[in-house]
C-alpha positions in Angstrom: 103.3 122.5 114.4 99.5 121.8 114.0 97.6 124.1 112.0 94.5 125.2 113.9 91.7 124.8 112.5 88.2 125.9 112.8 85.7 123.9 115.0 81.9 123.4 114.4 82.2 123.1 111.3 80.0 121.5 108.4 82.3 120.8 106.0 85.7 119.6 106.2 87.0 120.4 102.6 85.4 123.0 100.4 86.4 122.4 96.7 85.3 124.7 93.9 85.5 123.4 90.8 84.7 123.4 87.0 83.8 119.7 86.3 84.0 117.7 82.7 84.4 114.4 81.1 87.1 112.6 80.2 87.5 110.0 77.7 90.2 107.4 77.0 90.7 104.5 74.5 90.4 100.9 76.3 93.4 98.7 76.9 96.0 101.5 76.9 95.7 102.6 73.0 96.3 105.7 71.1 93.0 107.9 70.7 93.8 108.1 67.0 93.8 104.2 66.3 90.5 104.0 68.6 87.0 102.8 68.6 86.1 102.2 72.0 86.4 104.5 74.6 85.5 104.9 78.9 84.1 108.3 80.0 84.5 109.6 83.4 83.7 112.7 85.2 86.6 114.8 86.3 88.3 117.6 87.8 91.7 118.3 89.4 90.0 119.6 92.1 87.7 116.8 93.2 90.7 114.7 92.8 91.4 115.9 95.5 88.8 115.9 97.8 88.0 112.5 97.1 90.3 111.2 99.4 88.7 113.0 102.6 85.5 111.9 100.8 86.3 108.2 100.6 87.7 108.1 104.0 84.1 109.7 105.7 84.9 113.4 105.9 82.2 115.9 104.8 82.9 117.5 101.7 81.5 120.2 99.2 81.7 121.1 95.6 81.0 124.4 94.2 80.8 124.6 90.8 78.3 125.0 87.6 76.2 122.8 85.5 74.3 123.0 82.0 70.5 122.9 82.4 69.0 119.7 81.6 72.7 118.2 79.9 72.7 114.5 80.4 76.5 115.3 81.1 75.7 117.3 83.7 73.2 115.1 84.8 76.4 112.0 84.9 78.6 114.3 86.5 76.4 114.7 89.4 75.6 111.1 89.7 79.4 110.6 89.9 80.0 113.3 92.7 77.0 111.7 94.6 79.2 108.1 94.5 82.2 110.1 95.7 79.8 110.9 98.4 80.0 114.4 98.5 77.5 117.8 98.4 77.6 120.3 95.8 75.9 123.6 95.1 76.0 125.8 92.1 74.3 126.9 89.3 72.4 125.6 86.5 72.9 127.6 82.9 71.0 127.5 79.7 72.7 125.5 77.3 71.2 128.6 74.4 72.3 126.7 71.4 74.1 124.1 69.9 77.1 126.4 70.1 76.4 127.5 74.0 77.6 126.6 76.9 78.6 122.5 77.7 81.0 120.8 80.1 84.8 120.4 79.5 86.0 117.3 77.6 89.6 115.8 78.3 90.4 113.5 75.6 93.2 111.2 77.2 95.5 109.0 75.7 97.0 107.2 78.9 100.2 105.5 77.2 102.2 102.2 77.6 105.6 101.3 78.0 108.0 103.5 75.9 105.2 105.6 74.5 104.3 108.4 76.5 100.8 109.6 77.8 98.8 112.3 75.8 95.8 114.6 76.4 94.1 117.2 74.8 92.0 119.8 76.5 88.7 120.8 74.9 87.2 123.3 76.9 85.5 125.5 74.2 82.1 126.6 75.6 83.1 125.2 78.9 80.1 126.5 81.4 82.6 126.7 84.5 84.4 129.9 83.2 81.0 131.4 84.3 81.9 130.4 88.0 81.2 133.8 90.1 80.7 134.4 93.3 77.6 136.4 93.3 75.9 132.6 92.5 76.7 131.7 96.0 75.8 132.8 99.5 79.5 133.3 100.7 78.1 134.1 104.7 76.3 130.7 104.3 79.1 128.8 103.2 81.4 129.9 105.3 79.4 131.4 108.4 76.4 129.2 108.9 77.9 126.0 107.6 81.4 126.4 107.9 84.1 124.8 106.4 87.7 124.1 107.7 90.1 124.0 104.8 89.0 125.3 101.3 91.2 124.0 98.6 92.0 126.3 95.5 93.9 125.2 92.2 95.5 127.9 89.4 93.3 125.7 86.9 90.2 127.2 88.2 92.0 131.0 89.0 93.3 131.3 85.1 90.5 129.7 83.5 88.7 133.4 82.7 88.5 136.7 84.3 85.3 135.6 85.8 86.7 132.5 87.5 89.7 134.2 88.6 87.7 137.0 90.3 85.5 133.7 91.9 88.6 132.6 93.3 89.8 135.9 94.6 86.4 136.9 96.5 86.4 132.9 97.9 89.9 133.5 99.3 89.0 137.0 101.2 85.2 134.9 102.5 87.6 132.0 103.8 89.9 134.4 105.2 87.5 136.4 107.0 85.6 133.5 108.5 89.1 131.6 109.8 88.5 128.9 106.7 92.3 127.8 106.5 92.9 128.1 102.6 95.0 125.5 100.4 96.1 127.0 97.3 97.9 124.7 94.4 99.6 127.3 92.0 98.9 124.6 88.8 100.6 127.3 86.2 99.8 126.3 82.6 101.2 128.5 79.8 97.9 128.7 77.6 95.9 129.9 79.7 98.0 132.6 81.3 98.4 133.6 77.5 97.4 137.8 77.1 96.6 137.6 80.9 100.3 137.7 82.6 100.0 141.0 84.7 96.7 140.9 85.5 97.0 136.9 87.0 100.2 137.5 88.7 98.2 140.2 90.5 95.4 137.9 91.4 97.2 134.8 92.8 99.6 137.2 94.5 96.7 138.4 96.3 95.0 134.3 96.8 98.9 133.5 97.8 98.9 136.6 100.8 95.7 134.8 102.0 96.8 130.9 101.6 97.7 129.0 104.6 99.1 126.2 102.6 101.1 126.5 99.0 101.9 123.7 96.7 103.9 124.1 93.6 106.3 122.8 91.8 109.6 125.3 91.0 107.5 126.7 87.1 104.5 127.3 89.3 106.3 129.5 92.3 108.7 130.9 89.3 105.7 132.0 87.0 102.7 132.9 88.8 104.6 134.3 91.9 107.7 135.7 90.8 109.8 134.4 93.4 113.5 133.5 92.0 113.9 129.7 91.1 116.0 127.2 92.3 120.1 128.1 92.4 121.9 125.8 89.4 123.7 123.5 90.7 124.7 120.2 91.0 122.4 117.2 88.9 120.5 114.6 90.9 118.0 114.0 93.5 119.8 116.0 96.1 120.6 118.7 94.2 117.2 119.1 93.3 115.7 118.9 96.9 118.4 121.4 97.7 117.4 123.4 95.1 113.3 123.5 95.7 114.5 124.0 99.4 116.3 127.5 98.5 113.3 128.4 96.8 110.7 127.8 99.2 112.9 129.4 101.8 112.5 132.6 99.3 107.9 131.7 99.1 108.2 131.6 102.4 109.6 135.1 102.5 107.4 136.5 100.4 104.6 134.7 102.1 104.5 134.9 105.5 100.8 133.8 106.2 101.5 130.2 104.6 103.0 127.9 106.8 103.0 124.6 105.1 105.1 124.6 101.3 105.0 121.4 99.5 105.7 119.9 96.2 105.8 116.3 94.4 108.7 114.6 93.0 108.7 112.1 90.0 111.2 110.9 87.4 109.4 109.0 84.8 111.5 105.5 83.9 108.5 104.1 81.7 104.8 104.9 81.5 104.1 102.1 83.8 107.3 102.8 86.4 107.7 105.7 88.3 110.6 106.7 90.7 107.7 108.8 93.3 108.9 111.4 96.0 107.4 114.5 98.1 109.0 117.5 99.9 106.9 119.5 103.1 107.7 122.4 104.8 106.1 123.3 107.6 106.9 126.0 109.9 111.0 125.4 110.4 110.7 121.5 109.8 111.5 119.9 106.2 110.1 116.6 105.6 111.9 114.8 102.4 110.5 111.6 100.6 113.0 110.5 98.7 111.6 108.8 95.6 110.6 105.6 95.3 109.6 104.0 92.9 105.5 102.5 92.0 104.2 100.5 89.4 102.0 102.7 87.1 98.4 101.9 85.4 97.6 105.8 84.9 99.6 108.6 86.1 97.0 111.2 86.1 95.4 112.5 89.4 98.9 111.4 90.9 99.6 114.8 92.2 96.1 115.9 93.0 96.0 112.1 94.9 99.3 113.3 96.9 97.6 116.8 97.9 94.4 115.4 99.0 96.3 113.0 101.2 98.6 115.7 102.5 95.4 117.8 103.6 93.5 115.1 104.9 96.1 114.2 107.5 95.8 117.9 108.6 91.8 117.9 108.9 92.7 114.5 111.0 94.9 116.7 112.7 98.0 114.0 112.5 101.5 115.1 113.6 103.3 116.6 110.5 105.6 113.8 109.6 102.4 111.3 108.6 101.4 114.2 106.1 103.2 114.2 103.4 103.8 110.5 103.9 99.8 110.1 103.9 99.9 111.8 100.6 102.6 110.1 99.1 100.8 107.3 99.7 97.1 108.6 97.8 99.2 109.7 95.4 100.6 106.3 94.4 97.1 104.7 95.2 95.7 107.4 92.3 98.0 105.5 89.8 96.3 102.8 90.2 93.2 104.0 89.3 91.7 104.3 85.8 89.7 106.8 87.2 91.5 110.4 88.0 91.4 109.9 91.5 91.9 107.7 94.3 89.1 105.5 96.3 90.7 104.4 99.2 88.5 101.5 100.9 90.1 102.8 104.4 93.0 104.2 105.9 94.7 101.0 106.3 94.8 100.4 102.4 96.7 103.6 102.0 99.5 102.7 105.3 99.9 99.5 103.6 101.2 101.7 100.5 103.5 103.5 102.5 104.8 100.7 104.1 105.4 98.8 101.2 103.1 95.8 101.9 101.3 94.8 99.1 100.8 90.9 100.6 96.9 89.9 99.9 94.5 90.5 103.0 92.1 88.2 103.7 
């Protein structure tokens, strides 16, 4: 079942975002026992959209900068190499203890010791993000866009973001934008906020065309019953997630495609890697695999933004999930959070298991 999408369009992939830095020890160390470290500029969500970007489709970032921050001034350099547009805007800094960007301070692990990051989002400008900062009609209307992608990061990061999200849901709705939404539930930040969020991304979920979660996120910021207990193992947890979604699915009629990633963790630098899709009456189950690891994060961001660009290509279902199982072992490959595909044929060669030298 294709999902239609809307023609004429200007942009393939709308992402909004609140963008920061990330910055991790060289060589795999601890961040305690560190000197040297590699910045980056991040987000979940333009993890994402980097893989339409890579791969030549159009895509846009909405998000929020501090005026004259060399930060911001590197993050927009960085989104420029990603080859993509963004729009948003740019607030005083007021004083040392104003407004800056995000840091992720990441610790990416090795072997037996396990991967470790710390948020630091105090002052963080993107909890400003609102809607009245954008011309919705011209987004939408005038340029138009074809899938916007949401994430629960961005929806539970403040009252103001979550309200952003809300009134970008209703825009994409009313203008036929189809509208990806990633539930991404993370305790501290629903913290004081339970009612009042549940509310919210019920409301984004109504809207969403396509839902991706894992069985916390559906549980949590949803409500819908977990899986059953059953059985251990693989198959009892595809069973499981399948029981679930058949309840989302319920509950959310307007969605048509459910999806979610699979991993066991043997080491840092092994992974066994898997994916289940729904869409419309058809499962499609990638059984895990397993990848060599250099970084796990932006793996599952890496497996989403191959999963939606095979819809914007508008491939038969199958490839999907398979496309995005294959971006999202490509991401952990990356020391950077997400992928950069050189061309489609990189990322087949992934799924096919071919890693022989091209020449």
């Amino acid at each position: 079942m294709a999902i239609e999408l809307k023609k004429g369009c200007k942009y393939s992939m709308l992402i909004p975002t609140s963008m920061g830095v990330r910055i991790t020890p060289v060589n795999g160390q601890p961040v305690h026992s560190s000197d040297t470290f590699k910045m980056q500029a991040t987000s979940a969500e333009t993890n994402v959209g980097s893989i339409a970007s890579f791969l030549g489709l159009p895509v846009k970032v909405l998000t929020t900068f501090v005026k004259g921050s060399p930060v911001a001034q590197f993050i927009k350099s960085n989104l420029r190499s990603r080859h993509m547009d963004f729009e948003g805007p740019e607030v005083e800094q007021g004083n040392p203890w104003g407004y800056r960007h995000q840091f992720n301070i990441a610790d990416s692990g090795s072997g037996t010791r396990g991967p470790r990051v710390q948020n630091d989002r105090a002052g963080e400008v993107g909890r400003t993000l609102n809607a009245k900062d954008f011309d919705l009609e011209k987004i939408f209307s005038t340029e138009g866009v074809q899938v916007m992608h949401l994430s629960g990061l961005i929806g539970a990061l403040s009252p103001e973001t979550s309200n952003f999200c809300l009134e970008l849901a209703r825009a994409a709705r009313k203008y036929g934008t189809k509208v990806s939404f990633d539930l991404n539930y993370r305790a501290s930040f629903w913290a004081g906020r339970e009612q009042e969020l549940r509310e919210i991304f019920t409301e984004i979920a109504r809207v969403s065309d396509i839902l991706i979660g894992n069985e916390e996120d559906f549980q949590l910021c949803l409500g819908i019953e977990g899986p059953e207990a059953g059985g251990k193992g693989i198959e009892a947890e595809i069973e499981g997630f399948k029981g679930m979604i058949g309840r989302v699915k319920q509950a959310f009629p307007n969605a048509s495609v459910f999806a979610t990633t699979l991993r066991q963790v043997i080491s840092v630098n092994e992974h066994l890697w898997g994916a289940i899709m729904l869409e419309g009456e058809n499962w499609h189950v990638i059984e895990p695999r397993k990848i060599n690891v250099l970084d796990r994060i932006g793996g599952g961001d890496g497996f989403v933004g191959g999963m939606l660009y095979g819809i914007l290509k508008g491939w038969e279902p199958e490839k999907w999930p398979q496309f995005g199982w294959a971006t999202g072992a490509l991401a952990t490959t990356f020391l950077t959070d997400y992928a950069q595909p050189a061309d489609e044929d990189m990322v087949w060669s992934i799924w096919e298991g071919n890693a022989r030298v091209k020449r």
